[in-house]
N, C-alpha and C positions, 0 to 999 in steps of 0.2 A: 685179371691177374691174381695167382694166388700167392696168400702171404706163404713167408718162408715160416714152418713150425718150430720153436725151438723148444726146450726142455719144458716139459708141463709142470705145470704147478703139483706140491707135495715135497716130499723130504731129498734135502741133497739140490733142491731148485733153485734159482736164481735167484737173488731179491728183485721184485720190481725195479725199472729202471725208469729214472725219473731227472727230471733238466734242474740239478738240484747241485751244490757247493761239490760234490763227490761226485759226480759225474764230470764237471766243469774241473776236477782236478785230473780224472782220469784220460781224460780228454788232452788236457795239458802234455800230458808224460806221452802219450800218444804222439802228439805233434811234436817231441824235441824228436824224434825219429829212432834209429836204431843206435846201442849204444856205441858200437866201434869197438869194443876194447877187443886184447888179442885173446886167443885160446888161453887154456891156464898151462903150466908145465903136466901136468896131471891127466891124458886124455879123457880118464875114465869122467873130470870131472868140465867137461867141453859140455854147454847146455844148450838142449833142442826141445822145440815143443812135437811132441807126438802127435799126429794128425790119424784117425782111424777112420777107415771110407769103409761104407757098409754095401759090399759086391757080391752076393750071393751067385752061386752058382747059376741054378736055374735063373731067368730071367732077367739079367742084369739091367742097371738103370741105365741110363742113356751119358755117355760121359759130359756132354754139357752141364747135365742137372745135379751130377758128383762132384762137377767142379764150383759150380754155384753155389752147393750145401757147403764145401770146403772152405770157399772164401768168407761166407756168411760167417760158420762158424770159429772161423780164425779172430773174426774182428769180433766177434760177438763175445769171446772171451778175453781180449783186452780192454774191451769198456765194461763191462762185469763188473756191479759194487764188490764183489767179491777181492779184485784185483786192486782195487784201491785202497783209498790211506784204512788202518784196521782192521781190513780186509785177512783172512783167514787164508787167502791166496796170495797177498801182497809180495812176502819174501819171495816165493819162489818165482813169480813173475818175473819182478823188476830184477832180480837174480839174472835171468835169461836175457830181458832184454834191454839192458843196458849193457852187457857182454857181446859178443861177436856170434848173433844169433844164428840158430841153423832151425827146420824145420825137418820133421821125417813123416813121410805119409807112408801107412800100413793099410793093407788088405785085412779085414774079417766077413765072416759069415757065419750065420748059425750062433752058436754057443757064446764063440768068438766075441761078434758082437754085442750078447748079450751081457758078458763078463767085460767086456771094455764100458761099456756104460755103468759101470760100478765104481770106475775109476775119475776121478778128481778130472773134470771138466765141462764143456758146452756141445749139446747134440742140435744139429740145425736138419732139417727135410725142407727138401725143394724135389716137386713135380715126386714122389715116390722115391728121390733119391737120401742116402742119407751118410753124413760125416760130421764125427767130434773131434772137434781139438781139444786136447788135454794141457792140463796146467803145467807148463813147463818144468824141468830136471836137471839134472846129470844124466849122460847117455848111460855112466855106469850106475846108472840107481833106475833104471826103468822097471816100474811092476812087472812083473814076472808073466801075467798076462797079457801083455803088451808086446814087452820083447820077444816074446814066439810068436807074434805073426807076422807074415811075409811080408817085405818092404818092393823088393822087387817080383818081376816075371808075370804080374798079371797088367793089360791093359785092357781097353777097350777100345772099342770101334768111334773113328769121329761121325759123329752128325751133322745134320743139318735142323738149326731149332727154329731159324728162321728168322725175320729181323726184329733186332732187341728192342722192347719198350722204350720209344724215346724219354720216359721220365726215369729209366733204371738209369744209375752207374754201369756202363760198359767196361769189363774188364775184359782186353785184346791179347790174344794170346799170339805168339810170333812163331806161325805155322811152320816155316821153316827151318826152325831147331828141332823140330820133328822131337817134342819131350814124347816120356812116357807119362801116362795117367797121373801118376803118383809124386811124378817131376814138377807136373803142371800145378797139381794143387796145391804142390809148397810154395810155387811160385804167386796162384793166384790171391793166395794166403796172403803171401809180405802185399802184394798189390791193394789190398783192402784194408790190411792195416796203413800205408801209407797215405790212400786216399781218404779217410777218415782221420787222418791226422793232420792233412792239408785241405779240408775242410774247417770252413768256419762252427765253432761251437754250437751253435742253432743246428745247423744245416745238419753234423754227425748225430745232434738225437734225434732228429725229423726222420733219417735214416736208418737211425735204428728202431723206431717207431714201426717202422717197414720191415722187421726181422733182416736189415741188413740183406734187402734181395738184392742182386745185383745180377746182370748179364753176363755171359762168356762167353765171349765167339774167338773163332779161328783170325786171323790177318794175314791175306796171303801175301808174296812179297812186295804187289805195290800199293795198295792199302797200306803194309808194316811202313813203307815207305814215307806214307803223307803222314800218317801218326807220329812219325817222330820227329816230322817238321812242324807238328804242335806243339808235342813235349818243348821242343828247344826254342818255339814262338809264336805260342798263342798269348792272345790277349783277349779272348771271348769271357763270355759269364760262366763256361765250364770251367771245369777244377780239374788239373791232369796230375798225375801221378807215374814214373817209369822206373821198373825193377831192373836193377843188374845186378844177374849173379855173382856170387863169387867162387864159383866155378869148382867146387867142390865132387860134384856128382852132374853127370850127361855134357853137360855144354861147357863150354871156353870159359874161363875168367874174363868178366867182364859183357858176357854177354846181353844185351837189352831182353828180359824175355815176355816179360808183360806191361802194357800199359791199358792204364785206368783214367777212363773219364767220367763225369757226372755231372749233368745240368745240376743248375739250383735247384734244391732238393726243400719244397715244403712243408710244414707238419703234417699231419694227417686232418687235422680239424683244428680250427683257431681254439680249442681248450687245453690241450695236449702241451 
């Protein structure tokens, strides 16, 4: 299994992340879940975090492994020392998501891409794929390199990856809403952040230890079926987690569109 890559070390890098007072805080704010509050009167100032998938024309990556990088990197920037207490990204965070959160995922390629990685946030690659979440805003204040690229009209082809590592977290996508590419990754998004917030504190650094891989496969309707008779009554050693829209963009209000499982998740080595 390869690890997920995320931001190299040098200028603009993460701090090391460590099972330390600041992590266990970040971790905290994680776990009270999403904030609820309503829009503001203001649309311009309605706060989304920008999600940017790296889809180059020639050769595109396999959409399993852009939606992998998307959910890596969604959680991997709310457990960021960065976002925490101090933290240099703290306000505009907890700004976003204690409000009535939304996610926007964007196509780039080329230049694109390279100018979005200039931009205030966490790059994750998985399998040659690759997507940043950027540190939450106002819709009406997005970097000007941001905002010009395309939200919709590109998708990709579904695969087949094959069966997921029984020690990842399974993030189940509800084939039947038939999202698009960019639907999914907002979606697989909130799903990684909620499973990592309904995880016990050990277990979400063990995880992140892991660059936060995780699986994503398709569920078709009777699979979606049996998964939600977990959601609503398991009692195994896995940790479930289930996204409902709110229905803003492609699918019904209320719709179930992702769910996240994850056996017990160990550190990498009893030092760590």
């Amino acid at each position: 299994m390869t690890e997920p890559e995320l931001d190299a070390p040098g200028p603009g890098a993460a701090p090391p992340l460590l099972l330390d007072a600041g992590f266990r805080a970040r971790h905290a704010e994680l776990a009270l879940g999403y904030g609820g509050g309503g829009d503001p009167d203001d649309p311009a100032q309605v706060q989304a975090m920008q999600m940017v998938l790296h889809i180059p024309k020639a050769e595109p990556p396999l959409r399993s492994a852009v939606l992998e990088a998307a959910a890596a990197a969604a959680v991997a920037l709310c457990l960021d020392p960065r976002v925490g207490p101090d933290g240099e990204w703290q306000g505009r965070y907890l700004g976003w998501k204690r409000s009535r959160i939304r996610k926007v995922a964007r196509r780039a390629r080329g230049a694109q891409w390279l100018a979005a990685g200039e931009v205030d946030g966490v790059t994750v690659e998985v399998d040659g794929a690759e997507a940043r979440a950027l540190v939450p805003g106002p819709v009406g204040e997005v970097d000007p390199r941001i905002r010009k690229l395309q939200i919709g009209g590109t998708d990709l082809e579904h695969d087949e990856p094959g069966p997921p590592d029984p020690e990842l977290p399974v993030l189940w996508v509800n084939s039947a809403l038939g999202m698009t590419v960019g639907k999914a990754a907002a979606q697989v998004g909130h799903a990684s952040m909620l499973l990592a917030g309904a995880l016990p504190v050990e277990q979400a650094f063990a995880w992140a230890q892991r660059g936060f891989r995780c699986a994503v496969r398709d569920a078709e309707p009777d699979q979606w079926a049996r998964l939600c008779a977990r959601v609503n009554g398991s009692d195994g050693p896995e940790t479930i987690a289930a996204v409902r829209d709110a229905g803003f963009t492609e699918v019904a209000p209320g719709s179930m569109t992702v769910i996240a499982a994850a056996p017990p998740i160990s550190p990498l080595d009893d030092a760590a």
